[in-house]
N, C-alpha and C positions, 0 to 999 in steps of 0.2 A: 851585425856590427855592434862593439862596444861605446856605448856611448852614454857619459855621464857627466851632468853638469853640477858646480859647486858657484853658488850664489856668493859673495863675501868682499867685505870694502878696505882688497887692501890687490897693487898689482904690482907687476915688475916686468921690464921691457925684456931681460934677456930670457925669459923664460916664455912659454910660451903663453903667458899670461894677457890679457888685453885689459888695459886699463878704459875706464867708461866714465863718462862726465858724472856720473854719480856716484864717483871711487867705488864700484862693485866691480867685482872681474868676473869674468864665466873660463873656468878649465874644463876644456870638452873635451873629453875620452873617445878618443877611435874617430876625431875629427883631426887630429893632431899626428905628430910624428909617429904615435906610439904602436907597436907593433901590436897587431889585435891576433890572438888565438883563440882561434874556433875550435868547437867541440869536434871531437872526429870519432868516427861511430867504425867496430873495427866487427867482423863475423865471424866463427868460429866453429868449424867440425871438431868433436873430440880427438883428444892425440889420445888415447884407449877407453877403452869400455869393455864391461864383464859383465855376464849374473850371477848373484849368488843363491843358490838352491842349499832350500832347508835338506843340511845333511850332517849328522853325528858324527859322518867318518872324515868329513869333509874331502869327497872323495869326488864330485861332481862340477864343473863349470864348462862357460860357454865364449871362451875368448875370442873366436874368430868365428863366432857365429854372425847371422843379419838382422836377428830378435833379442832384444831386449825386455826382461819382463819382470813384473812388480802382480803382487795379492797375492790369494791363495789358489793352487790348481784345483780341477773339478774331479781329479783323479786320485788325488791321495792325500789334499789339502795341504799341500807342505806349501812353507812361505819362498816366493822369489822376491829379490830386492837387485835391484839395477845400478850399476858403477861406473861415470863418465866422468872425465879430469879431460880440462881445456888450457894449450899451451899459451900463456899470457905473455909471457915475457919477450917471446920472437915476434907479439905482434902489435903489444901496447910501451909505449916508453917507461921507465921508470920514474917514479916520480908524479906520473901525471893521476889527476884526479877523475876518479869513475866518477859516472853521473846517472845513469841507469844501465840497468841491467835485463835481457830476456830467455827468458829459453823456450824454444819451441822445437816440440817433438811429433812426429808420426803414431800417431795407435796404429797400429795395421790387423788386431787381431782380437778379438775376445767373444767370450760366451757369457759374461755379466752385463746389465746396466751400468749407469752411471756412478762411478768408483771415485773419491777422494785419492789421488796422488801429489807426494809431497815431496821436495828436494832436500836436502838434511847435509849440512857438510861436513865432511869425511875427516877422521883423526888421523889416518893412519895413512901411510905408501901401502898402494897394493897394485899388481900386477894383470896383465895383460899373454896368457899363453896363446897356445896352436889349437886350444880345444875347441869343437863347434858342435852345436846341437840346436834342437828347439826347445818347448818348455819343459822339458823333463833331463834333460839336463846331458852330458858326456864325461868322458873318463878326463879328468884334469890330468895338463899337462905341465913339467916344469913350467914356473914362473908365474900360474895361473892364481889368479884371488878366488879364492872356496869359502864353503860357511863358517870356517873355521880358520883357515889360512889368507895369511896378506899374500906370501909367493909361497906359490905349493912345492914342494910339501918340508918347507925349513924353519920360516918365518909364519907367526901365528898373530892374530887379532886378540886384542886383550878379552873381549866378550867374543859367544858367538854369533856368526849372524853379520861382525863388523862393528867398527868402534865409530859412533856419530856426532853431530850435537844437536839435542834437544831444547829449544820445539824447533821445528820446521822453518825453512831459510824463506816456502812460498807454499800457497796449498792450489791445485781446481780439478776440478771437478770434470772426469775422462768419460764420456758414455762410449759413443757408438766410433765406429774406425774415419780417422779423420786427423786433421793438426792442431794442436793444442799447445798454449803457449801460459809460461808461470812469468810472472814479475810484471813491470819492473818491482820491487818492494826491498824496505829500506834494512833489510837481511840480506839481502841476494848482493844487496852493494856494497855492502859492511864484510862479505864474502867475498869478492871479487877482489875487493881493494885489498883486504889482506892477503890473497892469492900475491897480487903485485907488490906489493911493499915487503913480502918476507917468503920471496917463492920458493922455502925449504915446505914452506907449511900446505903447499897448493897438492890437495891428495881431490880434488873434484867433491863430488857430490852423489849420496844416494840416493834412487827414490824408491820412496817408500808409498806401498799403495795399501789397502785394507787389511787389515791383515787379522782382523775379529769373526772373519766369516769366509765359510769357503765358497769356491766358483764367484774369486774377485778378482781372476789374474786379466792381467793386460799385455798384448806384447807390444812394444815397440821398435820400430828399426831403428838401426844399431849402424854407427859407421861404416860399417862394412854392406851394407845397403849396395845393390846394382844401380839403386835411380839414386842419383846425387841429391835431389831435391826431397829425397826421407830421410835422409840422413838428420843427426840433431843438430840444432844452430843455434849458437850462445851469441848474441847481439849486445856489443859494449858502448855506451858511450863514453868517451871520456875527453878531458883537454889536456894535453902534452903540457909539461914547464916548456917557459921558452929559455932560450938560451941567445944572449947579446955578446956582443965580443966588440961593436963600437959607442961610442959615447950618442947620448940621447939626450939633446936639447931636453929642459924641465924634468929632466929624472933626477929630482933632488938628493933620492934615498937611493939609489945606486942598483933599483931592484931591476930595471930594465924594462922598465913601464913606466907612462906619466898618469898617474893614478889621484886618488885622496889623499894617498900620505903623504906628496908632495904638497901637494895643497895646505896638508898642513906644517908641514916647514914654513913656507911660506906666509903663512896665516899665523904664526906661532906669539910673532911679537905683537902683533894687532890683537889678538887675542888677548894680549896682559896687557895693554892698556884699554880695551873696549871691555876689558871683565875685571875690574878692580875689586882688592881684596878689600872683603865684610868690613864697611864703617858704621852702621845703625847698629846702636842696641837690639839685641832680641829678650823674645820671652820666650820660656818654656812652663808651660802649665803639668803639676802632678794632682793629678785626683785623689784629695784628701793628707797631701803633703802642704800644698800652697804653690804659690808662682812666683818664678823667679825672671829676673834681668839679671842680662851677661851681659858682656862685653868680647864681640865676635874676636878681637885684634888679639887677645890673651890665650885662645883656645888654640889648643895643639891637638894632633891627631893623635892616635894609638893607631892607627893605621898606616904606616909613611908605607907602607906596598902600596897601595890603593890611591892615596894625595898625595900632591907636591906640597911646600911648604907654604902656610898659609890658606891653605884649602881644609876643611874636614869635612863632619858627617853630624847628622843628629847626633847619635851616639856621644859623638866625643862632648858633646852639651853637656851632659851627665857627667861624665868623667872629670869636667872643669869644674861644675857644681859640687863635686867631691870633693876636687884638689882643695878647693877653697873654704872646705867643712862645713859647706853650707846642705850638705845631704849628706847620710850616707848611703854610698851604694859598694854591692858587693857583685862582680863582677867576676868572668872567666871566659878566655878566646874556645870557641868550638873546632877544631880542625877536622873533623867529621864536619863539620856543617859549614865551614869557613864564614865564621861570624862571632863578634861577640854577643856573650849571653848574660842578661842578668839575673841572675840573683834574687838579689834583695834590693829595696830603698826603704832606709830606715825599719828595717826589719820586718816587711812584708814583701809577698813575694808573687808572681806570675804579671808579671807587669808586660802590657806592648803598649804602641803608640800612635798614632794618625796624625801626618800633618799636611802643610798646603802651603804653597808658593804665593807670591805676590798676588791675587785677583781670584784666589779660586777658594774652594773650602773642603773644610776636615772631611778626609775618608778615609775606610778601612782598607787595609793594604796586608801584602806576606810577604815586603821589602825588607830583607835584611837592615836593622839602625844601621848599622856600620857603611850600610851602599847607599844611604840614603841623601845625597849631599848639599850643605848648608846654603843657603845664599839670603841677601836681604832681603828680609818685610816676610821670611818665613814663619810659620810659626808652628809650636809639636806642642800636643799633650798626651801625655800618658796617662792609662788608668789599667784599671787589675780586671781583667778578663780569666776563662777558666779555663783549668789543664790542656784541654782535650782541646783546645783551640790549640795551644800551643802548640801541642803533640803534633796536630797535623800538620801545619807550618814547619816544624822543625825536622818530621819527616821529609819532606822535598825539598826541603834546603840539603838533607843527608843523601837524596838519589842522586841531588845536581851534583856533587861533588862527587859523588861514587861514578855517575857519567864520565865524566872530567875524565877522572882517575882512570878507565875502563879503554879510554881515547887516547891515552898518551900525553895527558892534559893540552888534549887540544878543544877547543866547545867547538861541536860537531851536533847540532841540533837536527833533531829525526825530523822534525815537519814546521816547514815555513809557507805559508798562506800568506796570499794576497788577493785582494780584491778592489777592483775599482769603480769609476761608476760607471765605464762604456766596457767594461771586458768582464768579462767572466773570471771566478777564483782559479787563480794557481796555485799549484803544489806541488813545493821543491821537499825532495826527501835529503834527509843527512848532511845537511847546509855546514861546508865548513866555514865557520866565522873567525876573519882574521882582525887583529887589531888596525887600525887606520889611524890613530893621536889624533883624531880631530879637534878631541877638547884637550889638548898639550898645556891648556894655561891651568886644568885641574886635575889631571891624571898623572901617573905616571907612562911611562910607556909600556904599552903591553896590556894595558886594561880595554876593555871587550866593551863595549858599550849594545845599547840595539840597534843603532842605527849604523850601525857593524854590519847587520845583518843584510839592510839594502845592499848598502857598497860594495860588501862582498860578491851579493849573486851581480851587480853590474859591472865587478870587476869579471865576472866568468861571461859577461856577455846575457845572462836571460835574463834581467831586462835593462830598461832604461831607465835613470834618476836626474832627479835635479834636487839638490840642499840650497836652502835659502835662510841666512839671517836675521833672527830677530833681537831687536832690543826691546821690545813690548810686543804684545798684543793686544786691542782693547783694554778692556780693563786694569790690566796685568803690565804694570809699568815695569816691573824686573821681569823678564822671561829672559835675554842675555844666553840664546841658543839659536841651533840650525834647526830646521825644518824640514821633514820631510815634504816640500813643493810640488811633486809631478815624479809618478810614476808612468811609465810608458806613453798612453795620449792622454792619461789623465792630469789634469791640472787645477791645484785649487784656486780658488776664489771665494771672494764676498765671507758667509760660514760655511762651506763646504770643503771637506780634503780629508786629508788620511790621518790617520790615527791608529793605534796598536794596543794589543795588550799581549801578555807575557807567563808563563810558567807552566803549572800543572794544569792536566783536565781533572783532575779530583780532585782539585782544590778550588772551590765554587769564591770565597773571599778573595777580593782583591785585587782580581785582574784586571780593570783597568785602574791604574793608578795616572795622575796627572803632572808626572813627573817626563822633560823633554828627552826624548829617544837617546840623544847623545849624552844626556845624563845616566843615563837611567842603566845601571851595569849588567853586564849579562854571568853569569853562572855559566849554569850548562844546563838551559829548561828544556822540559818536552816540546812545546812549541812555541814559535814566535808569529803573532799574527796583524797584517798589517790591513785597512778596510776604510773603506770611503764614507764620509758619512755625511749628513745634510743636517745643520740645525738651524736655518734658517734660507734667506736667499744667497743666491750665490752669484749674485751681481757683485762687482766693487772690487775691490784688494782685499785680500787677504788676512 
């Protein structure tokens, strides 16, 4: 059951909201009207299967044979490689999201050890004839996929052997005759789901076994197997969209869920008056320029995608310190990197920056300036650091957006970690993160934040959240953010609770930065990781 609570001091009677003597309200997901869909796990026998045998003439295959086989034979060392396509569409909805993926198959034969075998998905349509043999292969019949042919003998493979893509969708390791299972792994789902979302392109998967040394063949049963239980079995999980056709108490957004995003409709105006726009002067410090006071109320963005009016970023400090010719800087937007870059200030050059919110202090970071966003009693200095820092920072800002780009600019993050302090770490693969406007008083709509990244998997149901309101913490009299409160039975208190950090694994700088979850914007990183931590006692509030 989905269930997610949102802590915050603002309620309204006709929604499904509960107002509380301490004007906080709780919106409880999958407590409420809202229709909960569950993950639904669907099994699958191939709809055809082939082998391809190393052959010149391409004159050889095994369509309605019971074996399937992968390596090299012990007889004349020619390579086989194995061809199974799984019908999705008659048995998962459209639309709906994979969530893992398995394949588990039969060895029934061999005369090697333990062989690496690998699934690899398939470029091409190829077919399924009348031929049947075992590992040495039968005269192809119309229709049949050969080493050579997609349908024998009209239509050909651009290579031979079959067109794939490389590296490998899953790899393990096959010894002695027994069931063996690849995945789940965050290929095989990136596979599947494209199988579904564009099933002109669903041509299955080859597998591919050793194929550098001979006496490495394997056979496997093949569909057409006498015992049903050898046959191969592709295990999907996935969740259906749902589909509403009546009106839904507290479905503000009309998605047919009472979710976060209503929440934050709801929260939107309390939100702009409990997060007033920048009245203290700030400073910004340049190493070896001098330090300067602004005036937060005059600064405009260069980013209106990213803020609403009145909102900006470190960055745009700089940009206002220009307008007023009190520096110069020389500037350019990266769309490779989707950031701005600078330049120059006052004619020298590799400059980044470290700053720190009300209560905490200067750290190094690989936060884009541009995402970095302003708020009072903040403060940034910048100094001149060396290429190769840059380089590498500007590198994974160029993967994140190549990611992006590669997804349909959807952020779709390979590996989401969490860990609590009574459970053990989980790990979600290919986490699709969708926008929530939580923070609607400084975003635009459609910006991604991390704390995206919970509500998302709580909106799919694995696990359970609570967000709670701060307007300070200790020290930290501006903090003016949500909290990540309580994942599943964990719950903070006193100093203990969750915490995150964000990006590359070969980028060692930076990953924890001190900026709060729903500030803190998401790209499209390698991973997002969320973990319990204890710096003190954990008696008291929070």
């Amino acid at each position: 059951m989905l269930q997610s609570t949102v802590i915050g001091p603002v309620g309204r009677e006709d929604s499904v909201l509960t107002t509380r003597p301490s004007c906080s309200i709780a919106l409880v997901l999958g407590l409420l009207l809202a229709p909960v869909v569950a993950a639904a796990v669907v099994n699958l026998t191939p709809s055809k299967d082939n082998t391809l045998y190393e052959d010149p003439n391409g004159n050889l295959s095994n369509g309605a044979g019971d074996g399937l086989f992968v390596g090299r034979n012990a007889h004349n060392g020619f390579i086989r490689r194995a061809l199974l396509a799984f019908d999705l569409t008659s048995h998962v909805p459209p639309g709906s999201d994979i969530h893992s993926v398995t394949l588990t198959m039969r060895m029934a034969r061999t005369t090697s050890d333990s062989q690496p075998v690998s699934p690899h998905r398939v470029l091409a349509d190829w077919g399924q004839g009348a031929s049947e043999a075992d590992g040495s292969g039968a005269q192809a019949t119309p229709g049949d996929a050969t080493w050579i042919h997609t349908y024998y003998d009209s239509r050909f493979w651009s290579t031979a052997g079959g067109d794939f893509m490389q590296p490998d969708s899953a790899s393990a390791s096959v010894g002695d005759v027994g069931f063996y299972t690849w995945g789940t792994t965050a290929q095989m789902v990136a596979d599947v789901q494209q199988w579904l979302d564009n099933p002109a392109s669903n041509f299955g998967w080859m597998l591919i076994g050793n194929e550098t040394e001979s006496r490495t063949s394997k056979r496997f049963s093949s569909r057409e197997s006498d015992n049903a239980a050898y046959r191969p079995l592709l295990s999907v999980s996935f969740t259906a969209p749902y589909d509403c056709n009546t009106p839904l108490a507290g479905d503000l957004d009309n998605d047919c869920t009472v979710g976060f995003s209503d929440f934050a409709i709801m929260a939107a105006d309390w939100l702009a008056d409990r997060t007033p726009q920048q009245t203290q002067p700030g400073t910004i410090t340049i190493v070896g320029v001098g330090a300067f006071q602004f005036d937060p109320g005059q600064i405009v963005t260069v980013r209106p995608d990213i803020y609403k009016p009145g909102r900006f970023s470190a960055f745009d400090v700089l940009v206002h310190l220009d307008e007023q010719g009190r520096i110069d800087l020389a500037w350019h937007f990266s769309d490779e990197m989707n950031t701005c870059v600078i330049d120059s200030i006052n004619g020298m050059s590799r400059w980044w920056y470290r700053c720190h919110y009300d209560g905490g202090k200067f750290e190094d970071n690989a936060v884009r300036m541009d995402h970095y966003p302003y708020k009072d009693k903040m403060e940034i200095r910048l100094e001149q650091v060396s290429q190769s820092r840059l380089d590498a920072m500007y590198a994974v800002f160029a993967e994140e957006v190549a990611r992006r780009a590669m997804n349909d600019g959807k952020i779709i993050v390979p590996e989401v970690l969490i860990r609590g302090k009574t459970f053990g770490e989980l790990r979600f693969e290919n986490v699709l993160v969708e926008p929530h406007n939580l923070r609607a008083d400084t975003f635009r709509d459609g910006v991604v934040t991390v704390i995206d990244t919970v509500m998302s998997l709580a909106d799919r149901g694995k696990i359970t959240c609570e967000l709670k309101w701060y307007d300070s913490i200790g020290a930290a009299g501006v903090v003016r953010s949500y909290w990540v409160e309580q994942i599943n039975q964990d719950r903070s208190s006193g100093r203990c609770g969750f915490v995150y950090n964000v990006g590359s694994r070969q980028l060692q700088i930076g990953r924890v930065v001190h900026i709060p979850s729903d500030w803190r914007i998401l790209n499209s990183p390698e991973y997002v990781r969320y973990y319990w931590i204890e710096l003190g006692s954990c008696e008291g509030e929070h």
